[in-house]
N, C-alpha and C positions, 0 to 999 in steps of 0.2 A: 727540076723545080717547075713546078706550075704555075702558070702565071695569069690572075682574071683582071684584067686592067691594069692598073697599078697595082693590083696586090698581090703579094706573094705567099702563096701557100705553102708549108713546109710538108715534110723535107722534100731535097732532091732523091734520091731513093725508094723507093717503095716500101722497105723496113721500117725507115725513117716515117713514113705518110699513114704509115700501120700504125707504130707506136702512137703520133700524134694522137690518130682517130682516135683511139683505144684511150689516150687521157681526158680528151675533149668527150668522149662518151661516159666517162668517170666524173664530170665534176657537173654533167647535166644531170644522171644519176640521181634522183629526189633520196635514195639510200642514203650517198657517200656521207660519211661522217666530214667535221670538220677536220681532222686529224689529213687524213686523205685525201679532201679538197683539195688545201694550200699544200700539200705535196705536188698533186696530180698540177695543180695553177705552175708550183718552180717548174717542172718539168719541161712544159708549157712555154714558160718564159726561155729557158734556157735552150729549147729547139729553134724558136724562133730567134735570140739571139744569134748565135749559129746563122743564119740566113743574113741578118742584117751584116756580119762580120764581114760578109762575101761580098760586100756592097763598098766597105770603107777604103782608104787608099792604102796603097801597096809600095813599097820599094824593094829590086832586087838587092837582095844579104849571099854576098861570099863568105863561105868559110874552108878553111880547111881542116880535112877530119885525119882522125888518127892511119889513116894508110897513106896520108902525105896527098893525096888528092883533093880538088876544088869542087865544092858543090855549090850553087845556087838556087837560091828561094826567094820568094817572093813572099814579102812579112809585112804585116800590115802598122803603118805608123803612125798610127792617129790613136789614141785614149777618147773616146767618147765622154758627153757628161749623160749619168743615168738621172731620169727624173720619174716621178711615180704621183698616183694623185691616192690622197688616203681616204679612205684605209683599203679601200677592195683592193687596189694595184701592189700593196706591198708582196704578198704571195709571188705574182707574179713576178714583179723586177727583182725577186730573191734568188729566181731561176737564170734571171738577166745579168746579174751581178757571177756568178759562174765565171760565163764565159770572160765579165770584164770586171775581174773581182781589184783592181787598182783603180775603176774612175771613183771622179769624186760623183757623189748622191743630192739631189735635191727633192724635192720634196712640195705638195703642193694637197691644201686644203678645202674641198668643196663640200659645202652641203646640197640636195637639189630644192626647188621649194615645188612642191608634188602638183600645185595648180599650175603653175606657167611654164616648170619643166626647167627653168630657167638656173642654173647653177650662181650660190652664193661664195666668193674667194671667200678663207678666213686665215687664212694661212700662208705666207711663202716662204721658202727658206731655201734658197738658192745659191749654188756656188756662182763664179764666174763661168760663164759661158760665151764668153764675148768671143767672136773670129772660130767657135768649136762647135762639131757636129754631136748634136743632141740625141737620144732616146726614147723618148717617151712610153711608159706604159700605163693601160690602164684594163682593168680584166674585161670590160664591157665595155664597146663601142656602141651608142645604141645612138640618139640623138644626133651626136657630136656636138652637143653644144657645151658641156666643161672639157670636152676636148679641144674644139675650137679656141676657147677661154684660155687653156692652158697655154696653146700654140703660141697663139699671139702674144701672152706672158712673155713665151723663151724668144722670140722674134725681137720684142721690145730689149729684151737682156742682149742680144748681139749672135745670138745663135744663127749657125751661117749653112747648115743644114739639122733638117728635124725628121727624123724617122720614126715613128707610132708603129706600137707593137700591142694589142689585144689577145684575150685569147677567144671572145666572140664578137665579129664584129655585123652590126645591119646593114647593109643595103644601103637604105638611106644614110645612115650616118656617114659611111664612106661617100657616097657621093656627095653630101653636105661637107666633106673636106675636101674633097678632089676639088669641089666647083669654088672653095676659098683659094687652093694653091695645090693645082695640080701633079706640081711635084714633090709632093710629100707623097711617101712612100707609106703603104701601109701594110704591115703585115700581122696578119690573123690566122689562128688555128681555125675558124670555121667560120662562113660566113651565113647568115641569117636573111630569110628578105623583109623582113618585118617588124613594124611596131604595133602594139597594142596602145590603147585609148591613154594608159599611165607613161608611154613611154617606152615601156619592158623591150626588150628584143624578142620577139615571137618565131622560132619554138624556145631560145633562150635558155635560161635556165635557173630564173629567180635573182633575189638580191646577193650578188656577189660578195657585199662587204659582209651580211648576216651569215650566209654558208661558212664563212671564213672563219668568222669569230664572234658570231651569237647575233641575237639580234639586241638592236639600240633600242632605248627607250626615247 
């Protein structure tokens, strides 16, 4: 596993960091249909789940197996809570939900407003997450400012660790959250160094939520 700062780049494997590229090259892709997109986005989610797994807590599990002998593992016992910001992130955390298809799901509403960049809530619907390590996904990290929004949302709710999952994240955006709480952890399929003048993540790959499922009026 690769590691640039805080973030962690998926997989550990070289297969693993193949395939990745290979989906991350698929959904910047000006071709990929929508169909293929929110495929290539679960896929996405679901590698980098996988990585945050290997981060949660652990106790050793005795069992004994059918030849009367004892083996031990070490199994993770925490259920995470997944949360997603709509609509771009749903794709995503649908690849997240895989690996942790029993947490409970929340869910979180923003629109941006295009001059101040600045993200409006309209939405929250939240399970308890009070004393529980959290999720986060969202398909573009670019700003980090409805990411930031978001954080401080699950923080305020009692969430006692937060883990953010992209599948492209900027530069600045990540350092816009490292320098809020640098031990949030963030993991991204690719990382970008740039924004343009609207915000966009440069080289990016367009609006996330429209690729998904059409464009809004």
């Amino acid at each position: 596993m690769k590691v640039f700062g805080l973030i962690l780049l998926s997989a550990a494997l070289f297969s693993g960091q193949q395939a990745l590229s290979e989906r991350v090259y698929e959904i910047r892709n000006p071709s990929t249909d929508s169909a293929h997109f929110r495929a290539a986005l679960e896929r996405i989610g679901e590698t980098l789940a996988m990585d945050v797994l290997e981060e949660l807590q652990t106790e050793e599990i005795a069992i004994q197996t059918l030849t009367g002998a004892e083996a031990s593992h070490a199994l993770v016992n925490e259920v995470p809570v997944l949360v997603t910001i709509l609509r771009a992130g749903l794709p995503l955390n649908a690849g997240v939900q895989r690996v942790f298809p029993t947490a409970e799901v929340g869910f979180l509403a923003m629109s941006r407003n295009e001059e101040t960049l600045k993200a409006n809530i309209e939405y929250i619907a939240l399970p308890d997450m009070d004393g529980k390590v959290v999720i986060l996904s969202d398909t573009m990290l670019a700003t980090g400012g409805s990411m930031l929004d978001a954080i401080q949302i699950l923080e305020a709710r009692g969430a006692k660790k937060i883990f953010v999952i992209s599948a492209i994240a900027s530069k600045p955006g990540i350092d816009r959250i490292n320098t809020y709480n640098s031990e949030i952890k963030i993991f991204a399929a690719a990382i970008d160094p740039s924004l343009n003048d609207k915000g966009y993540i440069i080289p990016g790959l367009g609006d996330a939520g429209d690729r998904s499922f059409g464009k809004k009026k």
